[in-house]
N, C-alpha and C positions, 0 to 999 in steps of 0.2 A: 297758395295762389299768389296773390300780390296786398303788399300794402300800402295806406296810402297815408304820407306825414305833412305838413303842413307847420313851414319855420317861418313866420311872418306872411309873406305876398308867393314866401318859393315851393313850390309843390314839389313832394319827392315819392314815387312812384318806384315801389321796389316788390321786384318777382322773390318771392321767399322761397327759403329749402334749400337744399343741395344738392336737387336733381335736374335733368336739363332744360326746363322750363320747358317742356315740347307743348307748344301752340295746338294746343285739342280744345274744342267749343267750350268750357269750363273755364277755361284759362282766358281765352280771348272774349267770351262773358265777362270775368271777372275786374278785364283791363276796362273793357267800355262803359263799365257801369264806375268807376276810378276814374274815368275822364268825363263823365255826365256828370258826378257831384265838384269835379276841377272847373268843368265851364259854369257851374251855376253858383261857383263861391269865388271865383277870380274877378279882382282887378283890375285898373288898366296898368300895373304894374308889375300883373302876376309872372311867373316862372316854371316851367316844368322840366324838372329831372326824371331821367326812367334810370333805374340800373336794376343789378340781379345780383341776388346770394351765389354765393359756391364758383363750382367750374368755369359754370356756363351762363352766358348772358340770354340764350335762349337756340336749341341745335333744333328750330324750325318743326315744320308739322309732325306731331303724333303719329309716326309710321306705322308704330304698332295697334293704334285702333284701326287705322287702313285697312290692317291688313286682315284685322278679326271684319271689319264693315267695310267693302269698299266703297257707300254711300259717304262715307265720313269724311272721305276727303275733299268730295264736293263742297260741304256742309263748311269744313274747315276754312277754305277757299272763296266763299262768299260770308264770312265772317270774319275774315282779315279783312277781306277788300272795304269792309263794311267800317271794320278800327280804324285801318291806315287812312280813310276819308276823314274819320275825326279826328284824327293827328292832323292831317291837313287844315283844319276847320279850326281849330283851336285857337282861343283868341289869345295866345301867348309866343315868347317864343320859347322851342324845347328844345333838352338836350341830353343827348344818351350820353353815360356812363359806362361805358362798353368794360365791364370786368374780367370777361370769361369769354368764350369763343361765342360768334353769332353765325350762326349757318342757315343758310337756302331762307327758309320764311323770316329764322332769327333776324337773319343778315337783312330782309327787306325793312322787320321791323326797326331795324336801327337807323336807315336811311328813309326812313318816315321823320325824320327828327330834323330840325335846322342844322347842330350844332351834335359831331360828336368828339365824343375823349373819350381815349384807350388806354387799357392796361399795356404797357409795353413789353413785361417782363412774361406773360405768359396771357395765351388767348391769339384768337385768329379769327377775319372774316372771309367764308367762305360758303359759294353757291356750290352745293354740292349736288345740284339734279345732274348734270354728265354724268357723274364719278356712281351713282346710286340708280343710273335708269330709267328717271322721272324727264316725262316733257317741262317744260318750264314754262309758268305761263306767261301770259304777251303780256298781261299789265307789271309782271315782276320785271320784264325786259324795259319795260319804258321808264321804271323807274329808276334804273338802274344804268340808263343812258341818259336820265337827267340830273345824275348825280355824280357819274363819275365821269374826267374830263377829255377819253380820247378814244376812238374808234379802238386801238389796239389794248386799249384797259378794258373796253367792254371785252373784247376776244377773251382774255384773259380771262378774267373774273366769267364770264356765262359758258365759253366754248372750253376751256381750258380748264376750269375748275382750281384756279389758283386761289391756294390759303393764303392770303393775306397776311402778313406780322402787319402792327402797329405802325414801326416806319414805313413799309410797302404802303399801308392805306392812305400814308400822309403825302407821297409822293404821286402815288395816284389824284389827290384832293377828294379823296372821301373822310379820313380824320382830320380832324381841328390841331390836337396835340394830343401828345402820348407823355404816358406816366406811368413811374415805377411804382405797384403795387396797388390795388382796390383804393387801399386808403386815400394816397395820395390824386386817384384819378378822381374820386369823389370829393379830396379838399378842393379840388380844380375847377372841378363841375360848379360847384358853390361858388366859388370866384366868381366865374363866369357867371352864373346868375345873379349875381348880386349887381355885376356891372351893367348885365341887360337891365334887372328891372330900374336902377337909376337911373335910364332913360325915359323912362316914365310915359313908355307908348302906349296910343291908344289901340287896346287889344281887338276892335273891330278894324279900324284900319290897318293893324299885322297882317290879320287874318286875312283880311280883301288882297293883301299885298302879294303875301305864301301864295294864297291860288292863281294870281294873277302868275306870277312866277314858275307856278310848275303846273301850268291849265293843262298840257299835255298830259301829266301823270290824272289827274282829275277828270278828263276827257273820255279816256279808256275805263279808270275805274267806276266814271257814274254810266259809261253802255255797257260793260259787262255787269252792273248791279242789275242793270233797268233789264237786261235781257233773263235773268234770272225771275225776275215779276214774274 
């Protein structure tokens, strides 16, 4: 499932295994209850890293329970929307680790993050509902126009089902920086939080700030929750 380490003020938030971390109710349980004990022991100084063992930083919803329940996918779907709100909410700033490939929900979960760093030498971000004959839903779309910086990148990345490399994400401005090999993207990731929290923000006004910032992506996801009531 995932563990969760804690080095001084930096949270580090790691999907364990060396399988592809596929986003099934268990797994996205396991994240939200790792960010309930992060907001309740953070700082105004605190730090959140997310990253993943093996391949895969996470190859998105659990197809295969789909396909044994197609109630699951609902289920999966209003259980992201439910994380990625609390990634939004979190009084910190965060930042993925991107080791391994992130696809379709992977890939939203990444760009749930302020800050990301990539493996450059192997891994890819890639919405793969075209390629795989899934509608895609409207809140993955908003998020995904509030993240990445031009009409013809969103084509790309939602209509086109373009894998990403590392430099591709960076020139689009969805990656921060890219780095050769796990290790090194996670000495990075550390840097970088190390510089954030010696700003020494306060983590209620981050957080007012994020949503302020991306009210659009939080717009959509708190009427698609409230329509699910």
């Amino acid at each position: 499932m995932c563990t969760l380490q804690k080095q001084g003020n930096l949270f580090i938030l790691t999907l364990t295994g060396d399988d592809e971390h596929r986003l099934n109710p268990s797994l996205i349980d396991s994240i939200s209850s790792a960010l309930e004990r992060i907001t309740a022991e953070a700082t105004g100084s605190s730090v959140l890293i997310t990253t993943a063992q093996g391949k895969f930083f996470s190859n998105g919803y659990d197809l295969d329970l789909a396909s044994s329940d197609p109630s699951s996918l609902e289920l999966m779907d209003s259980k992201l929307k439910l994380l990625i709100s609390e990634f939004f909410n979190l009084p910190m700033p965060t930042i993925a680790a991107v080791t391994g490939h992130a696809s379709a929900a992977g890939f939203i979960l990444a760009m749930s993050h302020d800050y990301i760093l990539m493996r450059k030498d192997r891994g890819f971000l890639y919405m793969s509902e075209i390629d795989i004959g899934l509608k895609i839903p409207n809140w993955f779309v908003t998020l995904v126009k509030n993240k990445v910086k031009s009409p013809v990148a969103w084509r790309d990345v939602v209509m086109r089902g373009t894998k990403l490399t590392a430099d591709m994400a960076i020139e689009q401005g969805i990656v921060d920086s890219a780095h050769h090999g796990s290790a090194e993207t996670m000495k990075e990731a550390i840097k970088l939080g190390e510089v954030l929290m010696a700003r020494k923000w306060d983590g209620k006004v981050y957080a007012h700030n994020r949503k302020v910032v991306f009210s659009d992506v939080l717009v959509v996801l708190n009427n698609e929750i409230v329509s699910r009531l």
